[in-house]
C-alpha positions in Angstrom: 103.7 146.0 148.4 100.4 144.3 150.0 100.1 143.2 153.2 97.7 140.0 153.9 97.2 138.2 157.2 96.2 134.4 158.0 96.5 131.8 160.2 98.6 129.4 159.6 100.8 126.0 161.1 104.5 126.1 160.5 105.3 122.8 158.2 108.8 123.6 158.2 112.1 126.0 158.5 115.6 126.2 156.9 118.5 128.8 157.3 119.0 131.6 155.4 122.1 133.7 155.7 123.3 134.3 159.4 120.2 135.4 161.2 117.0 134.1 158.6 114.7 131.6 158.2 112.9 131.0 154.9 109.6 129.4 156.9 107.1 127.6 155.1 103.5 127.5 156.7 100.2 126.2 155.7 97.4 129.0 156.3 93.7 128.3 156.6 93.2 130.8 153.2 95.9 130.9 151.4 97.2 127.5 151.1 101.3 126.9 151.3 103.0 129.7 151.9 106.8 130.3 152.0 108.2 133.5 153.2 111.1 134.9 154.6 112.1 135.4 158.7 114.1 138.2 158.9 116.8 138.4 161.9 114.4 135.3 163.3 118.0 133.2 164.1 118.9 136.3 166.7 117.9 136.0 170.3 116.7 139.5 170.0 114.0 138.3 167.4 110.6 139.9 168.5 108.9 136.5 167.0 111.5 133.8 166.5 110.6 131.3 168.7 106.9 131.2 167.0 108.3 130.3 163.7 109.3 126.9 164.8 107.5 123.8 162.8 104.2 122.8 164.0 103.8 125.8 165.4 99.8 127.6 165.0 100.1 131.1 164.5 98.5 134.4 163.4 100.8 135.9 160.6 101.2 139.1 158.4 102.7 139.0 155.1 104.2 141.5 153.3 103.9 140.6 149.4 106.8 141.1 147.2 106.5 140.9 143.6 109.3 142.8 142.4 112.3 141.0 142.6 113.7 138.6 139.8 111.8 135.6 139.4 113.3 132.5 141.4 115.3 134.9 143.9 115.0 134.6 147.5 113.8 137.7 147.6 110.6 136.9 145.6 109.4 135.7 148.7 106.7 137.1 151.0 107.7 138.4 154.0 107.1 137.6 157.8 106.4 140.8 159.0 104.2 140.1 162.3 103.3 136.7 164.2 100.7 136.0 167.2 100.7 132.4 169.0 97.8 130.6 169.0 99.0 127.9 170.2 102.6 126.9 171.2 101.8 123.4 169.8 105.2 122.8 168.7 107.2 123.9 171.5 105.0 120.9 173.7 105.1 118.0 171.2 109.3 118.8 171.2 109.2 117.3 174.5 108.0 113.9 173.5 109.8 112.1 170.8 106.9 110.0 169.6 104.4 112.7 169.6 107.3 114.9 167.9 108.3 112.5 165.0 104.8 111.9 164.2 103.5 115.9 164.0 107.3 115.6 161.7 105.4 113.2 159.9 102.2 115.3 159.6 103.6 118.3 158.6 105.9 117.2 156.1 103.0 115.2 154.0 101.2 118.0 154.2 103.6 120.4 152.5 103.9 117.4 149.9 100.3 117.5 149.4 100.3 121.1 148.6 102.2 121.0 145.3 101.1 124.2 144.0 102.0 127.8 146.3 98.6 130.0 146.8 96.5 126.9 146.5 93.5 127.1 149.2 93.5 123.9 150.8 91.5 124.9 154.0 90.6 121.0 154.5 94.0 119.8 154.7 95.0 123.2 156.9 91.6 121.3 159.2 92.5 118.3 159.4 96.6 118.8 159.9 95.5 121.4 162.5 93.1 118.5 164.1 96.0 115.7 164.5 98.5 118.2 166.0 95.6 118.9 168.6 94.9 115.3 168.8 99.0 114.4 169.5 99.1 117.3 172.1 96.3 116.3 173.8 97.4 112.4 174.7 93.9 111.1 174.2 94.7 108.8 171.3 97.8 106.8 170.6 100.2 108.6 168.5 100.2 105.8 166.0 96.4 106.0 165.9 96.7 109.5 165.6 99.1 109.4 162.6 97.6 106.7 160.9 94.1 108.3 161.0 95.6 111.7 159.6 97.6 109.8 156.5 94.8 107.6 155.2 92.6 110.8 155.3 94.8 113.0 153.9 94.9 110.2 151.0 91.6 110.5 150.7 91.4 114.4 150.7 93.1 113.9 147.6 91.3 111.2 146.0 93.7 108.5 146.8 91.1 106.7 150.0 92.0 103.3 149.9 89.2 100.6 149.2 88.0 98.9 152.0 84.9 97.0 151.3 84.4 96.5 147.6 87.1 95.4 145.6 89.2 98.4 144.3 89.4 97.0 140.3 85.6 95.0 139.8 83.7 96.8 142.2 82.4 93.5 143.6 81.1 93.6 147.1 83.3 92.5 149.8 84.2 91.7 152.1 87.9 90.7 150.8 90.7 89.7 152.1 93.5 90.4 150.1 95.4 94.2 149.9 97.0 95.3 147.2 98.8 99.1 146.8 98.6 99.5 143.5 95.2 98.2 142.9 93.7 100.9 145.4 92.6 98.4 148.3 91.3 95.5 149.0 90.8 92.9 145.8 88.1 90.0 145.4 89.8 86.5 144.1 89.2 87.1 140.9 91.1 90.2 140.7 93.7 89.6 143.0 97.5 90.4 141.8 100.6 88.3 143.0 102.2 89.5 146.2 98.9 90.8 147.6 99.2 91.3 151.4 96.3 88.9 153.6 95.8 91.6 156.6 93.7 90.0 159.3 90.1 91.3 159.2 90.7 93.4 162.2 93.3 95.5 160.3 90.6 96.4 158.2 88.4 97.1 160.3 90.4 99.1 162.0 91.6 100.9 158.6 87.7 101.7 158.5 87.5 103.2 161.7 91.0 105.8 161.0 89.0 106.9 158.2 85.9 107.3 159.7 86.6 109.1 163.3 85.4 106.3 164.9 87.5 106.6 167.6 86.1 103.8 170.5 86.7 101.8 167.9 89.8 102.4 167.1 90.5 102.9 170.3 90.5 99.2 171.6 92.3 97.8 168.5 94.8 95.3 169.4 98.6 96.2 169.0 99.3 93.7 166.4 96.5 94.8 163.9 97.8 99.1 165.1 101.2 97.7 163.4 99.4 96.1 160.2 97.2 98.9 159.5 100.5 101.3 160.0 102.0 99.7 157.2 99.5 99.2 154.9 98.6 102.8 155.2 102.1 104.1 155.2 102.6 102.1 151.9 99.2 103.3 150.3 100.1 107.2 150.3 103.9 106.8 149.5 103.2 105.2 146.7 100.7 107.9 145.1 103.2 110.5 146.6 105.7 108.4 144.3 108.3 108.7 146.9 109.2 107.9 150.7 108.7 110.3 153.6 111.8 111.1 155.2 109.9 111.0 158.9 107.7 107.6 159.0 111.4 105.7 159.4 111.9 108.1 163.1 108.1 107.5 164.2 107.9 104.9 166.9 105.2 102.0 166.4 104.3 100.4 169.2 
C-alpha cells in the first residue's frame, strides 16, 4: 500500500461514522483527491482542525486499492497533514470572504469531474483567489467574479467579449447572450439577449485579464452586472446551479 505526498486546498468535508471525515482536496499534482480522515471528528485528532475546507496543506496519502470497488474503504487515506496556511480558519471569520472561498471551492471540485486528473492550473488559480480573499486587497465580489470567468475559460468556456461569439464579426457589441458564448453583433443576436452597459464589459475584460486598477475603480452598479452575467455564463456550461452563489453577498 503506497504512500504519496502533495499539497493540496481542502474543497470540502462530510461525516463518516462517529469520529471521520471523508475530505476531498485538490492537490497541485494529483488533481481531486478524496480520502478518508480517520478519528479527525475527536478533539484528540493530531490533524483535525487542518482538514477544514479551504484549508492549504501538505498531505500524505496512503493508497488503497484493495477493497471492493465503490466502498468507502477504496479510498486513500489521510495519514499525515502540515499547514501551510490556516487560510480557512481566517476567511471563517468574515461571512462575505467565507461564502465566496464556499463558492470557489465548490466550482472547483465541479470542474474536476474525473479523480487523479492533474489540474495544476485550476489548483493555481483557486489557490490565488483564496490568497486574494484573505488578503482584503480586492473586493470579494471582484475577487469571485475574476476566479469564475477564468475558471470558465481554463476550461474552454471564456466568454466572448469583443467579437461576436456566433459570426466572428468585430465588435464592439452590445448585446450578451449565454448560450451564444458572449457578446453578439445585430445580425446574430437571439431574443432575450441582455444590453449590459459598456462598462460591464469592460470590466468583464479586466476579471479576465488581472487587470486589477482597472477593475479596481469599477462602479458598483456595473460590479452587480458583470456578477450576473458571469455567474450565468459558467452555470449554464456546468448545466446546473451552484449551491453557494445564492449565500455570497453583492454589494
Amino acid at each position: 500500500m503506497p504512500l504519496f505526498r502533495d499539497d493540496a486546498v481542502v474543497l470540502r468535508v462530510h461525516k463518516l461514522g462517529e469520529a471521520d471525515r471523508i475530505v476531498t482536496l485538490l492537490t497541485r499534482k494529483h488533481g481531486r483527491v478524496r480520502a478518508v480522515g480517520k478519528g479527525v471528528r475527536r478533539t484528540t485528532s493530531r490533524f483535525g482542525a487542518r482538514l477544514e475546507p479551504a484549508s492549504h496543506i501538505d498531505v500524505q496519502f496512503l493508497t488503497r486499492t484493495s477493497a471492493a470497488p465503490g466502498a468507502a474503504g477504496k479510498l486513500d487515506l489521510v495519514t499525515q497533514t502540515e499547514s501551510l496556511d490556516n487560510l480557512g480558519a481566517r476567511l471563517s471569520l468574515d461571512y462575505g470572504k467565507w461564502t465566496a472561498a464556499s463558492a470557489i471551492c465548490e466550482i472547483a471540485e465541479r470542474l474536476t469531474a474525473e479523480e487523479g486528473e492533474p489540474a495544476l492550473r485550476l489548483y493555481l488559480l483557486v489557490l490565488g483567489a483564496l490568497r486574494a480573499l484573505d488578503s482584503g486587497e480586492h473586493d470579494v465580489t471582484l475577487v469571485l467574479d475574476a476566479y469564475l470567468i477564468r475558471a470558465a475559460a481554463l476550461e474552454g468556456w471564456e466568454p466572448a467579449l469583443d467579437d461576436c461569439a456566433k459570426c466572428a464579426a468585430p465588435g464592439p457589441h452590445t448585446a450578451f447572450h449565454i448560450a451564444a458564448g458572449g457578446v453578439v453583433c445585430g445580425n446574430c443576436r437571439p431574443p432575450g439577449s441582455a444590453r449590459p452597459a459598456p462598462e460591464t464589459l469592460l470590466l468583464m475584460r479586466a476579471l479576465l485579464r488581472s487587470d486589477w486598477p482597472a477593475a479596481d475603480v469599477s462602479e458598483a452598479f456595473h460590479r452587480r452586472e458583470a456578477s450576473g452575467l458571469i455567474s450565468a455564463h459558467i452555470q449554464w456550461h456546468l448545466e446546473r446551479g451552484l449551491r453557494a452563489l445564492p449565500m455570497v453577498e453583492r454589494g
